[in-house]
C-alpha positions, 0 to 999 in steps of 0.5 A: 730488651726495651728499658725504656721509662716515660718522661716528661712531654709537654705540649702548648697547654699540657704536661705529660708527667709519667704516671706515679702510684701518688697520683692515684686519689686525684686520678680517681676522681678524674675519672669517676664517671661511669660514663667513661666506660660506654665503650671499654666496659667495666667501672670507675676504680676507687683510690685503692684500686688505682694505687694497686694497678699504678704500683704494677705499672711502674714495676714494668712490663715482664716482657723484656720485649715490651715496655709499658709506658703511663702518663697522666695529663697535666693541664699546666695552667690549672696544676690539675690532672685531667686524663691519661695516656698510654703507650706499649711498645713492643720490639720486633723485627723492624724495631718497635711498634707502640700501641697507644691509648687515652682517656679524658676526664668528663669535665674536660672533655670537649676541649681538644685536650685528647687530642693535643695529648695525643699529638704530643704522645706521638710526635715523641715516639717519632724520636729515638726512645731513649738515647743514652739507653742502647740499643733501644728500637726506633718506633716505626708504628703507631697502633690503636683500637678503637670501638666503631661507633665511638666517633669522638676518639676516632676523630681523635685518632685521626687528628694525631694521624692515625688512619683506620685499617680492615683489621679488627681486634677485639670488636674494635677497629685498628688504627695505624700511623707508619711514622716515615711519613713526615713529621708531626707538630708536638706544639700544634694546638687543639683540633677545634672540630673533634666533637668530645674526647672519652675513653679508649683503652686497648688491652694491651696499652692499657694493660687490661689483659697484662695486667688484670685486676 
């Protein structure tokens, strides 16, 4: 059984602050634009809409196998929301593996923020998940589904050091980091070379099929 809850990363720009029904309105319009779902489908989601969805992602997970983990992106020096992050980990018989997920808001795109979110997502599954909770699995995987011709969040992936495996699933590429292979720098800044940061949501980190709306 995963108990685990989210709390709170921070980064050299960011904080990932574990996601609250409250931050629904200004999450709304971070991410309005329609352009965000190019490559995950659907539309942006009211006020309402969120607030309904964060509600069912704090209850948790049914599974008590899994743990559904939210944060939003915090940029620290505007105290403003900018995007999310995401990550479902899922007990096995090698402890866990966590699919992780992101998305950026428009206006921030193009700044490295995906990336330096993710790296900070990353290098804290890398640690026990919650020590003063026993047992909970240590991560040994790191998965994500991205769509093949979305370059941005590829390069983003790559950046956090996720390498793209022969497996697809659900018309996306998975991705996978195995978290033996050394450590990654949580206080590492931007990765000036990624082209722009936008969505990707893979249906389980990001709760679609779980948790349809």
């Amino acid at each position: 059984m995963i108990t685990l809850r989210p709390e709170i990363i921070r980064t050299d720009r960011l904080t990932l602050l574990p996601l609250q029904v409250e931050h629904a309105d200004e999450m709304a319009t971070v991410l309005s634009d329609p352009g965000l779902h190019t490559f995950i489908g659907g539309a942006p989601e009211t006020a309402e809409a969120l607030r309904a969805r964060y509600r069912r992602w704090a209850a948790g997970s049914p599974d008590p196998a899994e743990a559904w983990c939210n944060w939003v992106i915090e940029l620290r020096d505007a105290a403003a929301l900018a995007g999310t992050v995401q990550a479902t980990i899922t007990a096995d018989d090698r402890g866990a593996t966590a699919e992780i997920a992101w998305v950026v808001g428009t206006p921030w795109q193009r700044r490295g923020i995906a990336t330096e979110a993710v790296r900070g997502l990353v290098a804290r599954l890398r640690k026990p998940l919650d020590p003063p909770v026993a047992p909970v699995p240590a991560v040994h995987t790191v998965v994500a589904h991205i769509h093949p011709d979305h370059r941005a969040s590829a390069a983003v992936a790559a950046a956090a050091g996720l390498t793209p495996t022969d497996r697809w699933h659900d018309g996306e590429v998975s991705w996978q980091l195995d978290l033996g292979r050394g450590p990654l720098d949580v206080g590492r800044g931007p990765d000036r070379s990624v082209p722009g940061e936008n969505a990707v949501r893979s249906p389980r980190a990001g709760h679609a099929r779980l948790d349809p709306s």
